[in-house]
DOVEX-913797 format. One record per residue: residue number from 1; x, y, z of N, C-alpha, C, CB in turn. Coordinates in Angstrom, 3 decimals. Glycine has a CB too. Example, Ala and Ser with C-alpha at 12.3 -4.5 7.8 and 13.67 -1.06 7.14 Angstrom:
! DOVEX-913797
<node zaza="1" n_east="13.190" n_north="-5.690" n_up="7.800" ca_east="12.300" ca_north="-4.500" ca_up="7.800" c_east="13.200" c_north="-3.300" c_up="7.800" cb_east="11.308" cb_north="-4.473" cb_up="9.046"/>
<node zaza="2" n_east="12.850" n_north="-2.250" n_up="7.080" ca_east="13.670" ca_north="-1.060" ca_up="7.140" c_east="12.900" c_north="0.030" c_up="7.870" cb_east="14.084" cb_north="-0.598" cb_up="5.725"/>
END
This chain:
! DOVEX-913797
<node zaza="1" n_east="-24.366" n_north="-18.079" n_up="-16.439" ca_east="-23.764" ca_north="-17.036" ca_up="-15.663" c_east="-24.866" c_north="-16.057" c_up="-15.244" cb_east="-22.637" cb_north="-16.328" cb_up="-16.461"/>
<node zaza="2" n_east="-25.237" n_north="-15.801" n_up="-14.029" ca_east="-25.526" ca_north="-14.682" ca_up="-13.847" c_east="-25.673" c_north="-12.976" c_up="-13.793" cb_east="-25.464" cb_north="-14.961" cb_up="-13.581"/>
<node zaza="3" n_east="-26.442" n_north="-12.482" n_up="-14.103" ca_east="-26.316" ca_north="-11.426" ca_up="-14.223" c_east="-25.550" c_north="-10.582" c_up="-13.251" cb_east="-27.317" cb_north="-11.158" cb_up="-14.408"/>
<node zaza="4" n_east="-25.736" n_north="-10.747" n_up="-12.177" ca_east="-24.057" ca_north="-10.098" ca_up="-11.433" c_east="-22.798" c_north="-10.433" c_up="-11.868" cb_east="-23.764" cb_north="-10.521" cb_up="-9.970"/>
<node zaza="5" n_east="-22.764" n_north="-11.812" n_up="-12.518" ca_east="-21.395" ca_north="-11.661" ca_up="-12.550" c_east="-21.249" c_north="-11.760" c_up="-13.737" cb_east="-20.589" cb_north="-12.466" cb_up="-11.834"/>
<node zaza="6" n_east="-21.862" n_north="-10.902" n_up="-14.486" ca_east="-21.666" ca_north="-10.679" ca_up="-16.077" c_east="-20.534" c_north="-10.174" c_up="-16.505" cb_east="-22.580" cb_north="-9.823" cb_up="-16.660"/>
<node zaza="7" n_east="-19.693" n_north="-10.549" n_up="-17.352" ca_east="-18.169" ca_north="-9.475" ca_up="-17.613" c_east="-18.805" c_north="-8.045" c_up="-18.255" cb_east="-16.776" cb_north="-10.306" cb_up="-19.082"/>
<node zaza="8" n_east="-17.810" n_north="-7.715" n_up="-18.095" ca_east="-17.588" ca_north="-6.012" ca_up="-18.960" c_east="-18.494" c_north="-5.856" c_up="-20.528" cb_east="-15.494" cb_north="-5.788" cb_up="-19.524"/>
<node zaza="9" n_east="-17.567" n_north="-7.112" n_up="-20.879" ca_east="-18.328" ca_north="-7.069" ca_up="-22.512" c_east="-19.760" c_north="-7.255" c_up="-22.765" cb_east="-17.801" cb_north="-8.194" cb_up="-23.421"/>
<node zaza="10" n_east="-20.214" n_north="-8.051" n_up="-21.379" ca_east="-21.911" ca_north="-8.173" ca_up="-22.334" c_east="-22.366" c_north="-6.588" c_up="-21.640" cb_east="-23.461" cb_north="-10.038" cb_up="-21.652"/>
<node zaza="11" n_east="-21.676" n_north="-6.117" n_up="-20.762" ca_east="-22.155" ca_north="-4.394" ca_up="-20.378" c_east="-22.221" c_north="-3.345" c_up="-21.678" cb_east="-20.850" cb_north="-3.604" cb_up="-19.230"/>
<node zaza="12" n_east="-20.989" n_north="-3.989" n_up="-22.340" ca_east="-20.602" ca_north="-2.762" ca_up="-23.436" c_east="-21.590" c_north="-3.263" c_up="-24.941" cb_east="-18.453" cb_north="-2.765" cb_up="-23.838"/>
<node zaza="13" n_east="-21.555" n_north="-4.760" n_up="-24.446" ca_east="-22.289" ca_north="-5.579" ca_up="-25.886" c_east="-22.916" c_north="-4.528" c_up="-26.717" cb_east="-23.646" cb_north="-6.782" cb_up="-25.506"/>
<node zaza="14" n_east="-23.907" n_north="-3.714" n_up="-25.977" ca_east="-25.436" ca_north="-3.251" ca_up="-26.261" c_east="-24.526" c_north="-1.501" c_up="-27.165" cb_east="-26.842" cb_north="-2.979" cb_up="-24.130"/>
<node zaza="15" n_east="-23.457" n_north="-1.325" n_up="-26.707" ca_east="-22.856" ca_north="-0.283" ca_up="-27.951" c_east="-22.127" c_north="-0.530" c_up="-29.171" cb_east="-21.989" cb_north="0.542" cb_up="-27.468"/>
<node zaza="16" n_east="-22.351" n_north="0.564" n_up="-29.849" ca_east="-21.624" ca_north="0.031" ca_up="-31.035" c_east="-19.904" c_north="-0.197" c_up="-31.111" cb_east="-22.007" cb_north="1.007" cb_up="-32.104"/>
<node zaza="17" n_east="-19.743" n_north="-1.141" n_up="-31.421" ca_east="-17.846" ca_north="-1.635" ca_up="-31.831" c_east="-17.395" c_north="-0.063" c_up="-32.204" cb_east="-17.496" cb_north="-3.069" cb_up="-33.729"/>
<node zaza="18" n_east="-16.168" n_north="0.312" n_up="-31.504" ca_east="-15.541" ca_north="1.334" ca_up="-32.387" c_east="-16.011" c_north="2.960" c_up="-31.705" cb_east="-16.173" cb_north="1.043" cb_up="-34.133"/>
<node zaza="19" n_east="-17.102" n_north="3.362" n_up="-31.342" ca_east="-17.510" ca_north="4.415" ca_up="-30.155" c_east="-17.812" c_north="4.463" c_up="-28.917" cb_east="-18.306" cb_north="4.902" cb_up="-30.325"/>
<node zaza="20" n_east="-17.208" n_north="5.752" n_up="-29.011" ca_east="-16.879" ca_north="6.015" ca_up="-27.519" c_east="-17.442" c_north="7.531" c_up="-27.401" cb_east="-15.089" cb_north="5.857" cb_up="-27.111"/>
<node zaza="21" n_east="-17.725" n_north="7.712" n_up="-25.719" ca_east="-18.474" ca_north="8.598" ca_up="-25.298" c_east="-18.159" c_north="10.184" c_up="-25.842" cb_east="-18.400" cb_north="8.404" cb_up="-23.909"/>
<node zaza="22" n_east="-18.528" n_north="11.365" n_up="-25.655" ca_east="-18.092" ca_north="12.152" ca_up="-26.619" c_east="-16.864" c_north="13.047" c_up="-25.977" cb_east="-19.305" cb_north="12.968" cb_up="-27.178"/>
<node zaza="23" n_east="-16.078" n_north="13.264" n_up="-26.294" ca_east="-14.676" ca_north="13.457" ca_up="-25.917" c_east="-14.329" c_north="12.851" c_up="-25.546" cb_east="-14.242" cb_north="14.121" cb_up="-25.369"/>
<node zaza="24" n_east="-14.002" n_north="11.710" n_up="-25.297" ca_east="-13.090" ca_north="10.459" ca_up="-24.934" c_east="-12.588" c_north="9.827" c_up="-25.743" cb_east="-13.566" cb_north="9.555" cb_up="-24.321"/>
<node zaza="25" n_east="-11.096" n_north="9.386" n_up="-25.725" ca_east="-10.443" ca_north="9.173" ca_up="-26.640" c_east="-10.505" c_north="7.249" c_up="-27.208" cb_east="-9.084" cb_north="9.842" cb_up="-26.113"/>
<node zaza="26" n_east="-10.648" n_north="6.655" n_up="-26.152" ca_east="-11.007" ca_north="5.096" ca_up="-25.981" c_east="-12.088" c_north="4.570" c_up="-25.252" cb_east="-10.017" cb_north="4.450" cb_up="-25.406"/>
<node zaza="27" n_east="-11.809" n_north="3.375" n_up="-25.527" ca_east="-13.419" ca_north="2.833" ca_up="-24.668" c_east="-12.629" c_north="2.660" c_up="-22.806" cb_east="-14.259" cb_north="0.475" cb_up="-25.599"/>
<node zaza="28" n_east="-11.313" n_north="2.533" n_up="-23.165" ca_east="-10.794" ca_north="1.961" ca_up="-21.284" c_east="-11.077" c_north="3.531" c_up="-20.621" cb_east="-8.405" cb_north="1.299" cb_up="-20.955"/>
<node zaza="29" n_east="-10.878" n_north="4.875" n_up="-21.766" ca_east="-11.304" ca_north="5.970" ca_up="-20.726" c_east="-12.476" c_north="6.013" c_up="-20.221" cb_east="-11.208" cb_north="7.152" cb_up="-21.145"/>
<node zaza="30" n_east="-13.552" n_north="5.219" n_up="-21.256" ca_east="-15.172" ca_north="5.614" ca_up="-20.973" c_east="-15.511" c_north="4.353" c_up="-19.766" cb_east="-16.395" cb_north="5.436" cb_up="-22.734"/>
<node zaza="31" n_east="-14.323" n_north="2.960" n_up="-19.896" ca_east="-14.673" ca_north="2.571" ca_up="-18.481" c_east="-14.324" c_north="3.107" c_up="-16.974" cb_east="-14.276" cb_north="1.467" cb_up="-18.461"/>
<node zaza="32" n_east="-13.103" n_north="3.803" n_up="-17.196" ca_east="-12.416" ca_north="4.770" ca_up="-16.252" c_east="-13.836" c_north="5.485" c_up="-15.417" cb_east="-11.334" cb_north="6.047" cb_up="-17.252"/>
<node zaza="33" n_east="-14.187" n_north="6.321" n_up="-16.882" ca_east="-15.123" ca_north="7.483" ca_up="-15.911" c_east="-16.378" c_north="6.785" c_up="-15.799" cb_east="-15.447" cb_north="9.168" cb_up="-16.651"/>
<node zaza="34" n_east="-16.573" n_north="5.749" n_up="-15.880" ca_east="-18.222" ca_north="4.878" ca_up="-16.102" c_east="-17.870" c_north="4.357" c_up="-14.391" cb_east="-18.413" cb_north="3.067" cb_up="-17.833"/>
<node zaza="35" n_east="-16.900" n_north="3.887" n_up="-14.049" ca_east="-16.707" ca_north="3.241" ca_up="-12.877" c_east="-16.508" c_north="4.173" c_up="-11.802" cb_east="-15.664" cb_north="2.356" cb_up="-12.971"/>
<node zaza="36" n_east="-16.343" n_north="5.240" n_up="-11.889" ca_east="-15.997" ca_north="6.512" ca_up="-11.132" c_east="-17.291" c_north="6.983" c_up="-10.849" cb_east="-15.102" cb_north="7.608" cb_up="-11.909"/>
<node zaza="37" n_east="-18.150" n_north="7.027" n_up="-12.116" ca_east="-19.527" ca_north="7.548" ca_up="-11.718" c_east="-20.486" c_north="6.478" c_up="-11.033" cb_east="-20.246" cb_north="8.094" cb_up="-13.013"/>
<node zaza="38" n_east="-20.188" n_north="5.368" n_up="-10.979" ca_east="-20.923" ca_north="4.307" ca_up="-10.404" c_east="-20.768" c_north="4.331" c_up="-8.714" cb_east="-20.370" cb_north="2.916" cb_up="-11.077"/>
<node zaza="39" n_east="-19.660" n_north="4.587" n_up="-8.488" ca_east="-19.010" ca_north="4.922" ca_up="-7.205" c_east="-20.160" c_north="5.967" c_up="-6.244" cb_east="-17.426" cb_north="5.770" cb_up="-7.617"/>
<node zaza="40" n_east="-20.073" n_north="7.405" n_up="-7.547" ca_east="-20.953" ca_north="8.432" ca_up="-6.947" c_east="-22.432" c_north="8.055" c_up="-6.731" cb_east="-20.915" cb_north="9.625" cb_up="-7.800"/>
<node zaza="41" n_east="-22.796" n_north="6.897" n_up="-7.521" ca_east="-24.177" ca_north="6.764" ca_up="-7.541" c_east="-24.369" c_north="6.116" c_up="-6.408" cb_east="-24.761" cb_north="6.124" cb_up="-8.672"/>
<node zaza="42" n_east="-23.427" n_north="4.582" n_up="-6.087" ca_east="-23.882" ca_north="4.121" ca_up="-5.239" c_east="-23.614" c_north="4.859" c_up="-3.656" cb_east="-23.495" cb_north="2.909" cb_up="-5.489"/>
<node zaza="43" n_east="-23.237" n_north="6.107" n_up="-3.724" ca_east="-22.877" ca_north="6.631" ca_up="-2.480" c_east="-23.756" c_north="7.574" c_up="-2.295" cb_east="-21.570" cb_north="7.094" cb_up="-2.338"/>
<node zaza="44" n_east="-25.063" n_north="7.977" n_up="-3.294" ca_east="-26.532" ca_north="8.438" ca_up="-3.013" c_east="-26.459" c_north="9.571" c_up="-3.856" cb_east="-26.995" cb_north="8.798" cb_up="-1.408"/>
<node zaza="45" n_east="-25.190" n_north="9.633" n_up="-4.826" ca_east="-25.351" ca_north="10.907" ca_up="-5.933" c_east="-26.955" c_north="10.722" c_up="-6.929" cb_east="-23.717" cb_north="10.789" cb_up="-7.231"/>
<node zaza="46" n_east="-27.400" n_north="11.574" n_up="-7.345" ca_east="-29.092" ca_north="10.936" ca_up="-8.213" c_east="-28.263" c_north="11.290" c_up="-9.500" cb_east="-31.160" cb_north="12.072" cb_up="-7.969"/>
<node zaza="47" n_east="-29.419" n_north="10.127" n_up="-10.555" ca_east="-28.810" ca_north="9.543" ca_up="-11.766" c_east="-29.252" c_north="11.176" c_up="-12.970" cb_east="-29.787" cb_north="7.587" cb_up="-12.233"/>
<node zaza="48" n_east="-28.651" n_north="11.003" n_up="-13.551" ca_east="-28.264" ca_north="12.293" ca_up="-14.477" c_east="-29.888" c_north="11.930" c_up="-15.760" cb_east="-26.005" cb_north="12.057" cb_up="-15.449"/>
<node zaza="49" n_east="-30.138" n_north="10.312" n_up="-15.484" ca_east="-31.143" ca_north="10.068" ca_up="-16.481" c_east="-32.035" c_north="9.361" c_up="-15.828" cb_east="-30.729" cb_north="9.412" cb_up="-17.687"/>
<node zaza="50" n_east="-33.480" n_north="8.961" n_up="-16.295" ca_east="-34.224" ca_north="8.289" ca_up="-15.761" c_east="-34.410" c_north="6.945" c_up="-15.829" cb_east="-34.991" cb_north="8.721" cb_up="-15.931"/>
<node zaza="51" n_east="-34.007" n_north="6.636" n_up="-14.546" ca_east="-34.050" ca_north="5.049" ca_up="-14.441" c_east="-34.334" c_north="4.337" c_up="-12.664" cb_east="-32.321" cb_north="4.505" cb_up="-15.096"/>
<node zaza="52" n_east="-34.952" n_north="3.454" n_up="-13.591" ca_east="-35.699" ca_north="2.572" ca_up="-11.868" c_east="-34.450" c_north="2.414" c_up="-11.267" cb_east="-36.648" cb_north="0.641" cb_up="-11.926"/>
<node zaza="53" n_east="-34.074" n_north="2.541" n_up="-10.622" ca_east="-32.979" ca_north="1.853" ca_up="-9.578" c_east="-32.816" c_north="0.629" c_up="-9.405" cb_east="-33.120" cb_north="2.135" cb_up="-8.362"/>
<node zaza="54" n_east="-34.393" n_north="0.278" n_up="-9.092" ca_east="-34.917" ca_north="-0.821" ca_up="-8.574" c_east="-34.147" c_north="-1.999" c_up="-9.802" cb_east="-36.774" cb_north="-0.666" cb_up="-8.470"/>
<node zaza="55" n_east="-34.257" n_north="-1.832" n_up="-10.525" ca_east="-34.601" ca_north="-2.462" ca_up="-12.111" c_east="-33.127" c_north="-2.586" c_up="-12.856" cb_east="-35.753" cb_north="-1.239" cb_up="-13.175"/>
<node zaza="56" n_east="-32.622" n_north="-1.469" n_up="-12.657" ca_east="-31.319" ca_north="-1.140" ca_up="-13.419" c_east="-30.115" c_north="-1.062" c_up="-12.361" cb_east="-31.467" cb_north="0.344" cb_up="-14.252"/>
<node zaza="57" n_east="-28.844" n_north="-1.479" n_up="-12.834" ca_east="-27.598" ca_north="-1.460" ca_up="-12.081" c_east="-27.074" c_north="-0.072" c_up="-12.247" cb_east="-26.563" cb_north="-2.551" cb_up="-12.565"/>
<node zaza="58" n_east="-26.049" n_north="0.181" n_up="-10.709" ca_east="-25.516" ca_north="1.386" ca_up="-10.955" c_east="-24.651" c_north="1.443" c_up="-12.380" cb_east="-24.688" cb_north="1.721" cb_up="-9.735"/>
<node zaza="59" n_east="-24.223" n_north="0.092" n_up="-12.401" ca_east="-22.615" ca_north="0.307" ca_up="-13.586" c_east="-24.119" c_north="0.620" c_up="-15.075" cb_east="-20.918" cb_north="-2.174" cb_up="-13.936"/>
<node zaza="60" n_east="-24.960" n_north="-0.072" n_up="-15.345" ca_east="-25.078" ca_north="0.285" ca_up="-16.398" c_east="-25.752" c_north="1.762" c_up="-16.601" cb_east="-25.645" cb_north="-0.711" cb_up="-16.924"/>
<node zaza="61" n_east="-26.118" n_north="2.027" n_up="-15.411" ca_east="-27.079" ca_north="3.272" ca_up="-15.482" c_east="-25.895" c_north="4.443" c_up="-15.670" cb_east="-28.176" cb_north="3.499" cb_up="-13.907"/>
<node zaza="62" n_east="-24.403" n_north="4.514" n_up="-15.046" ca_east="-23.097" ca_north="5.259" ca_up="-15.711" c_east="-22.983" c_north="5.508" c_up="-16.600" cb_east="-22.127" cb_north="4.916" cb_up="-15.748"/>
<node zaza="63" n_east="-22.600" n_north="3.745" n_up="-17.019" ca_east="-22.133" ca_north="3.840" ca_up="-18.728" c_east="-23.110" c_north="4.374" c_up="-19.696" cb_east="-21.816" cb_north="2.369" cb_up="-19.374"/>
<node zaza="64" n_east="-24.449" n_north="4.505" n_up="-19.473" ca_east="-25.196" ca_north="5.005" ca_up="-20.255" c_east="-25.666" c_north="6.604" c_up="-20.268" cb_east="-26.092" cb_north="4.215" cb_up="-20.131"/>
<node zaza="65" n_east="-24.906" n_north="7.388" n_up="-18.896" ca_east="-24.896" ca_north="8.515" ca_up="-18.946" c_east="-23.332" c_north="8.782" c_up="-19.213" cb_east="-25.567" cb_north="9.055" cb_up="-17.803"/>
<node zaza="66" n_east="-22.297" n_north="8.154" n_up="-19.092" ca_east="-21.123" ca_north="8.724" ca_up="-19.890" c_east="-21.389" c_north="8.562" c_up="-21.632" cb_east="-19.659" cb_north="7.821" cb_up="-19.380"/>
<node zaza="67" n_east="-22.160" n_north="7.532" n_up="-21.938" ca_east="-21.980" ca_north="7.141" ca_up="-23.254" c_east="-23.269" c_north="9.165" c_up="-23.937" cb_east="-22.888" cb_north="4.765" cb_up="-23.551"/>
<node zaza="68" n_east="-23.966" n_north="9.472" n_up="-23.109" ca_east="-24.560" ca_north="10.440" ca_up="-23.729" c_east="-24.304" c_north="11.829" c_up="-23.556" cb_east="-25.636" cb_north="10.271" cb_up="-23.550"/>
<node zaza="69" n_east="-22.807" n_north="11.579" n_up="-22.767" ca_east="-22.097" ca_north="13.215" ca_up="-22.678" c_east="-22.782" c_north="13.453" c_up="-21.761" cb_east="-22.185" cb_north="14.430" cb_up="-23.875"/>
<node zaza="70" n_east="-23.287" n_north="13.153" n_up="-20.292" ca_east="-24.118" ca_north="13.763" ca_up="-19.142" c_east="-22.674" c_north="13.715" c_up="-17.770" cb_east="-25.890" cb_north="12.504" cb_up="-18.741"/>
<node zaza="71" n_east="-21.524" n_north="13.057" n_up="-18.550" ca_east="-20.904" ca_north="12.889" ca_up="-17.327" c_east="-19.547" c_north="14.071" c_up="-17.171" cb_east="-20.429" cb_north="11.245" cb_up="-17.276"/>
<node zaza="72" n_east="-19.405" n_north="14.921" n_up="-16.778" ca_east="-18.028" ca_north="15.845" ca_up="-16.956" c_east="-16.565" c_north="15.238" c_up="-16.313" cb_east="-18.321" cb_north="17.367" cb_up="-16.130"/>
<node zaza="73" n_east="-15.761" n_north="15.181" n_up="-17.061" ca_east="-14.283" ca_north="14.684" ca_up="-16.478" c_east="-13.304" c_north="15.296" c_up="-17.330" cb_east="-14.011" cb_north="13.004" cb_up="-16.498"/>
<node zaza="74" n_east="-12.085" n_north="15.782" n_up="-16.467" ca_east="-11.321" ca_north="15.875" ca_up="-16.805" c_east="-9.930" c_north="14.959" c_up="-17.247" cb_east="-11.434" cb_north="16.499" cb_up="-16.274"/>
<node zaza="75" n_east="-8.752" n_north="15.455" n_up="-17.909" ca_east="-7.674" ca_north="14.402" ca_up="-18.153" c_east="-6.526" c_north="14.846" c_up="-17.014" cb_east="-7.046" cb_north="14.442" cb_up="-19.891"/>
<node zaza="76" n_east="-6.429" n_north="14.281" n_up="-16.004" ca_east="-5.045" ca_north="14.560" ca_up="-15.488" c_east="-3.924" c_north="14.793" c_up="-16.594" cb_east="-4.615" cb_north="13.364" cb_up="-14.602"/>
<node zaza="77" n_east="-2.863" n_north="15.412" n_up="-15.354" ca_east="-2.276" ca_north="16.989" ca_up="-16.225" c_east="-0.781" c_north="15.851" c_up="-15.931" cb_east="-2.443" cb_north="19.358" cb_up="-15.115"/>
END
């Protein structure tokens, strides 16, 4: 399989079983706002951390700034 069409899990593989980003209650919220911020990136928002572009995907370069509390979201009301 290629790396594009890698599932979800070998994305999340690289965290630990059981945590999640900091205030978030599950891992489907931390994909919620991981996919939301991927959106902003690929629409020319700049990354909250340092990373090649070139080198690294938008989705993982997200999940790795939601996973370190760099990403702000709220919970609909």
């Amino acid at each position: 399989m290629s790396r594009l069409n890698a599932p979800l899990e070998n994305l999340l593989a690289k965290y630990e079983p059981g945590t999640v980003a900091p205030g978030m209650d599950s891992r489907f919220q931390m994909i919620i706002v991981a996919g939301k911020r991927t959106k902003q990136l690929l629409q020319g928002a700049e990354s909250r951390i340092e990373a090649d572009l070139h080198r690294r995907k938008r989705t993982s370069i997200a999940l790795e700034e939601v996973k370190r509390g760099l990403v702000r979201f709220s919970e609909p009301s």
